[in-house]
Backbone bond lengths (Angstrom), bond angles and torsions (degrees), N, CA, C in turn:
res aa  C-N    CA-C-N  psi(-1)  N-CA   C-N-CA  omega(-1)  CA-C   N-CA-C  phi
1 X - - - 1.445 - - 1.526 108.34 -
2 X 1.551 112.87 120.41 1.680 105.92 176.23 1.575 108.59 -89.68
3 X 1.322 123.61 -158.96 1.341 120.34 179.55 1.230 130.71 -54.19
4 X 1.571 106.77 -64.96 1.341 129.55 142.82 1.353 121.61 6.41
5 X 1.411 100.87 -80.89 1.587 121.27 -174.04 1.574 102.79 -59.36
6 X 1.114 108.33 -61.82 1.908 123.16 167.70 1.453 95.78 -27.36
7 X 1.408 133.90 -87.90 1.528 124.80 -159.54 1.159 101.34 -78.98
8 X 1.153 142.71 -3.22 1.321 128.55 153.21 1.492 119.22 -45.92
9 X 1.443 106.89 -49.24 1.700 118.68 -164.10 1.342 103.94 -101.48
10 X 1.489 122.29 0.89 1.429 113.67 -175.29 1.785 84.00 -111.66
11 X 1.180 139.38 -44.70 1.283 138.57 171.82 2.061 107.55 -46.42
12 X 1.099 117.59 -53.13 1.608 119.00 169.69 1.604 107.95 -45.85
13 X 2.022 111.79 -61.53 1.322 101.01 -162.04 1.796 118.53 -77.94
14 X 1.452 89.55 -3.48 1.868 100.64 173.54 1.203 120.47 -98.12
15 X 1.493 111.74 -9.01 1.753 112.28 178.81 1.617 114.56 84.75
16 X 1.460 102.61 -1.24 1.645 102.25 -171.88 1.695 94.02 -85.43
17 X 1.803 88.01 177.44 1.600 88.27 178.79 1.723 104.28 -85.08
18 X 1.119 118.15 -151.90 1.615 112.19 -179.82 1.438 102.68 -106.83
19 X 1.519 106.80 -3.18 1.736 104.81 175.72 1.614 95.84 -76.50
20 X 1.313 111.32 -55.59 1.554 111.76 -165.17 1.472 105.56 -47.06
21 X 1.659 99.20 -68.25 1.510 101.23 -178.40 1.501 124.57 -30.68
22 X 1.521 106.83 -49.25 1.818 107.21 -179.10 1.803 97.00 -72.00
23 X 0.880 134.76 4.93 1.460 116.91 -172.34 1.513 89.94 -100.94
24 X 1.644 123.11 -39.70 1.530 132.43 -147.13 1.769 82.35 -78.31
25 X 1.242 107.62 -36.42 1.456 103.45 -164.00 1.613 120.43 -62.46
26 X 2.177 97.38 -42.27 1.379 98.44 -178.88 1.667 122.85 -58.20
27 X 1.758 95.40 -39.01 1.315 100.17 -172.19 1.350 110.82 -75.92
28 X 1.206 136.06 5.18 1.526 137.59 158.93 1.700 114.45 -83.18
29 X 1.184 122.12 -31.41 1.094 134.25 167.13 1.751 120.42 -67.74
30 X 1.276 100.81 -40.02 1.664 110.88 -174.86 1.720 109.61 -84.19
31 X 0.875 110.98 -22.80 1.577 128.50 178.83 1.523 107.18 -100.87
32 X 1.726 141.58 -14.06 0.669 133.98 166.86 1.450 97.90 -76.52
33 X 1.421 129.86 -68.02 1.750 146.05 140.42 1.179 103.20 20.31
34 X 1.814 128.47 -67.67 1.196 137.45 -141.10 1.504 98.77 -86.01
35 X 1.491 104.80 -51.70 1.646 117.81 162.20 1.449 115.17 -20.24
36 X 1.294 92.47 -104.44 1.882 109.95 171.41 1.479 96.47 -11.77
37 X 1.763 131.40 -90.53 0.506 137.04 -136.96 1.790 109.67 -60.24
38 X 1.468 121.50 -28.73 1.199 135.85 142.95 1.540 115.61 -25.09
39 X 0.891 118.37 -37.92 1.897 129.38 -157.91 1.435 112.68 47.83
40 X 1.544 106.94 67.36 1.128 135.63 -170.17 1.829 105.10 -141.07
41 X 1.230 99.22 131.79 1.532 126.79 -174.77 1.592 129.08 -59.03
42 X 1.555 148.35 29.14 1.091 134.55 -138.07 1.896 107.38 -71.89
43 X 1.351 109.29 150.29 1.420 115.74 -138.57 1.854 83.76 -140.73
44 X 1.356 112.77 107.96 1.931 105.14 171.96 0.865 87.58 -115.65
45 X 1.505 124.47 146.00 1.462 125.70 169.77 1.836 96.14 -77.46
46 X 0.995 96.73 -173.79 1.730 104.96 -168.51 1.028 141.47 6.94
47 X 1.573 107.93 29.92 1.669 136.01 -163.83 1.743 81.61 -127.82
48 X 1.265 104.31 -105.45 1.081 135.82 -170.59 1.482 145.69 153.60
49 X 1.224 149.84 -179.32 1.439 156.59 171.62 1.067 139.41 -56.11
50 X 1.646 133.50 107.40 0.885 124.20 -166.56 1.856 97.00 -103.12
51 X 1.267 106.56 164.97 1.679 107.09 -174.81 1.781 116.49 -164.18
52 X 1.217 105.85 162.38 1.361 98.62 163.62 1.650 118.22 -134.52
53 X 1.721 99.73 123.87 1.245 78.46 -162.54 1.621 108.48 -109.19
54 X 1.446 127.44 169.02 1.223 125.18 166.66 1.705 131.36 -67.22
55 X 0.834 105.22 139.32 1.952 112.28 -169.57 1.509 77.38 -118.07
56 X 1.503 115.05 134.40 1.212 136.37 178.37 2.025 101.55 -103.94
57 X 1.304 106.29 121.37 2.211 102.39 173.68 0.944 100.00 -46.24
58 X 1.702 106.46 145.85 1.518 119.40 170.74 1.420 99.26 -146.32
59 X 1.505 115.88 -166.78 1.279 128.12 178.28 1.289 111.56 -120.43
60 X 1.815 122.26 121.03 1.141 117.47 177.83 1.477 113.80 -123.63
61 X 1.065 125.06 -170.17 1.642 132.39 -164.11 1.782 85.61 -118.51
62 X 1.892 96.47 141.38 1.179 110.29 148.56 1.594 106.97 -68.52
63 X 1.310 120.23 155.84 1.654 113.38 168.33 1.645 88.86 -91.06
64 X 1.258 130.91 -79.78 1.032 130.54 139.00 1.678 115.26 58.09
65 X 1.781 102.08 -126.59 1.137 120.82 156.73 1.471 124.69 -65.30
66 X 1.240 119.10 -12.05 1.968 125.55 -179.54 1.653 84.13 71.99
67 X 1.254 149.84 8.10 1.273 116.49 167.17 1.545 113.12 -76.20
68 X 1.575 91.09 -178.16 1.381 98.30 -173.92 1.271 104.57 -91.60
69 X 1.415 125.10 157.03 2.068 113.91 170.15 1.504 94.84 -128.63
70 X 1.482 119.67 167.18 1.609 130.38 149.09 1.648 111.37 -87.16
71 X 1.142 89.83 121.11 1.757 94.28 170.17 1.693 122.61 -104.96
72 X 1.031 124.11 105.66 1.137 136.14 -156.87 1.409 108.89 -51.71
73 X 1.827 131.10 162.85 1.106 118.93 144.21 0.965 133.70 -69.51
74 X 1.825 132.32 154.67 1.061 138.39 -168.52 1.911 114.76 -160.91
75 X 1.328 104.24 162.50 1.394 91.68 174.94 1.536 95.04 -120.21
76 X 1.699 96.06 160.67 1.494 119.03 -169.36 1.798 109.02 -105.56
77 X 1.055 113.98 134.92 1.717 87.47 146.90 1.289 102.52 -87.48
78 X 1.829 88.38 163.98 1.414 114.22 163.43 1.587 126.73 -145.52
79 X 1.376 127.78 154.99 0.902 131.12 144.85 1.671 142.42 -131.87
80 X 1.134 122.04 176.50 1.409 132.43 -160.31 1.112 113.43 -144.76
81 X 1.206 146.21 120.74 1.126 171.59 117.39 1.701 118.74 6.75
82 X 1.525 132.44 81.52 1.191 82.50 172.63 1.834 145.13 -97.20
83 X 1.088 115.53 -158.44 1.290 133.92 -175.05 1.448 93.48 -23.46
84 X 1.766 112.12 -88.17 1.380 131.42 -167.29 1.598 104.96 -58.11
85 X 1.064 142.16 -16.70 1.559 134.77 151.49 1.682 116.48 -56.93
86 X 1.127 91.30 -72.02 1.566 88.98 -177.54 1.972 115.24 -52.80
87 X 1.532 88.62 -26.14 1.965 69.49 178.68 1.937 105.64 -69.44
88 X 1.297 111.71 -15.08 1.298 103.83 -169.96 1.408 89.23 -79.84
89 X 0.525 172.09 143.69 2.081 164.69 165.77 1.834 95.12 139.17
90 X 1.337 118.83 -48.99 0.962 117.67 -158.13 1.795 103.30 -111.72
């Protein structure tokens, strides 16, 4: 499912039009964005966690050339799933 398709089916099961929905969507996305970028924790109960986590530098291989490179540190987002989501999946 690409975006599209996404507010398509989240715009049907909410009753919005598909304008609203793509608008409801960005601003959930840009404010999730703004979060993270905070280095601040977002927490849904029966959804789950959004986060940012640390990537520590390491040393990796070109595949490439087989050399070796430095890969810098960086932070990731992340998320997690929780508990009561995944039992609905399963």
């Amino acid at each position: 499912m690409n975006k599209a398709e996404f507010i398509k089916a989240f715009a049907e099961k909410a009753n919005f039009t598909q304008k609203d929905a793509g608008i409801a969507f960005d601003a959930m996305a840009a404010t999730i964005a703004d979060t993270l970028k905070k280095g601040e924790k977002i927490q849904i109960a029966g959804f789950g966690t959004f986060e940012v986590k640390k990537r520590a530098a390491r040393e990796g291989i070109n595949p490439l050339t087989k050399q070796k490179v430095k890969i810098k540190a960086c932070k990731v987002p992340s998320f997690k799933f929780g508990n009561s989501f995944k039992d609905m999946i399963n």
